[in-house]
N, C-alpha and C positions, 0 to 999 in steps of 0.2 A: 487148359489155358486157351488151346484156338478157339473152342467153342463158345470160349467165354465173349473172346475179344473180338467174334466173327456176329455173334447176336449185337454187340451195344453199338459195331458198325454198321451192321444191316438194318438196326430198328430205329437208332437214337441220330444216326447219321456221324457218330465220333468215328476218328481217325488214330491208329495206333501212331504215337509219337517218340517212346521210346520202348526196349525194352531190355534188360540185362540179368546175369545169373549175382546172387550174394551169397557167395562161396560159405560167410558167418555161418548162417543159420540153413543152407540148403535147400535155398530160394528161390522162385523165378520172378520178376517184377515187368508189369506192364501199364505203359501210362497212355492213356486215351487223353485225346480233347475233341473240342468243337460238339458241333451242337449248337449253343449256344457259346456267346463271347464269354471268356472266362473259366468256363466248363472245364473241369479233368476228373480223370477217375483214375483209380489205380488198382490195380489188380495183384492178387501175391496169389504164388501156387505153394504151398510145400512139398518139395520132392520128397522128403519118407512121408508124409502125409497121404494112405493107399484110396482113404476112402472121405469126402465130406461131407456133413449131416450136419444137418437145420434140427437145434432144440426144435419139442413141438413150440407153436405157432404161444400160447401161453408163458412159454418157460423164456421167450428169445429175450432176452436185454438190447438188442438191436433190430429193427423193426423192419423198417422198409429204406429203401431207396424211391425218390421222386423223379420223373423228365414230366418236363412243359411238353406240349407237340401240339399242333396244327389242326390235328382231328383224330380224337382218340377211338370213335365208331373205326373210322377207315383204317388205323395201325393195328387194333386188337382181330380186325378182320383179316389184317397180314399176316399178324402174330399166330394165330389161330390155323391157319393153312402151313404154315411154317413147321406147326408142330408144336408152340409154346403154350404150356399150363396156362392155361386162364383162370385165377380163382377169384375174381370178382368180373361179372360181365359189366359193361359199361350202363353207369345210370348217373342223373342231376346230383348232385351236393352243391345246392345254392345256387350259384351261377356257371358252376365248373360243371363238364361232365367229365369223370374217372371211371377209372378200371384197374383192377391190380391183374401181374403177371406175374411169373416167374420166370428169373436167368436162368443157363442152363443148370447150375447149381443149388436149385431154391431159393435163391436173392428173391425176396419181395418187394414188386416196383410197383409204384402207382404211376400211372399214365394221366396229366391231367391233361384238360382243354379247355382255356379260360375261355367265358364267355363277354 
């Protein structure tokens, strides 16, 4: 969970706003925001849960996560010294330039930057 919550503060610029155990299900839950107005994410760990794995990339039913950002060249260039998977390097789609990355956990993000 820090690593998770320590990447979408360092790269996305969110701020951990809460975070608490759910005793039900043997849970930890963490709620980011900021970024942009509006913005929240929510993070869940399962504690018996030892190990997590991303279906391949075909098989996911859930795809990616998206952030807007300022200059996707100069963040993937962070991301990349940082240590993070980069599996798409930054190129034009129309007027955008993107990049996809990975959270610590295999989340697939796309980073866009409107033109």
């Amino acid at each position: 969970m820090e690593h998770s919550i320590g990447f979408y503060e360092r790269y996305f610029g969110m701020k951990l706003s809460s975070r608490r155990e759910i005793s039900q299900n043997k849970a930890e839950i963490a709620f980011l925001e900021g970024g942009s107005p509006g913005l929240a994410l929510e993070l869940t760990r399962y504690k018996a849960q030892a190990k997590f794995e991303q279906a391949p990339y075909e098989s996911r039913v859930f795809d990616h996560l998206a952030f807007t950002v300022p200059d996707c060249e100069k963040l993937v260039k962070e991301m990349k010294a940082g240590g993070v998977v980069v599996t798409d390097e930054p190129f034009m789609l129309g007027k955008s330039r993107i990049a996809f990355v990975e959270d610590p956990y295999g989340t697939l993000i796309e980073v866009i930057e409107r033109k």
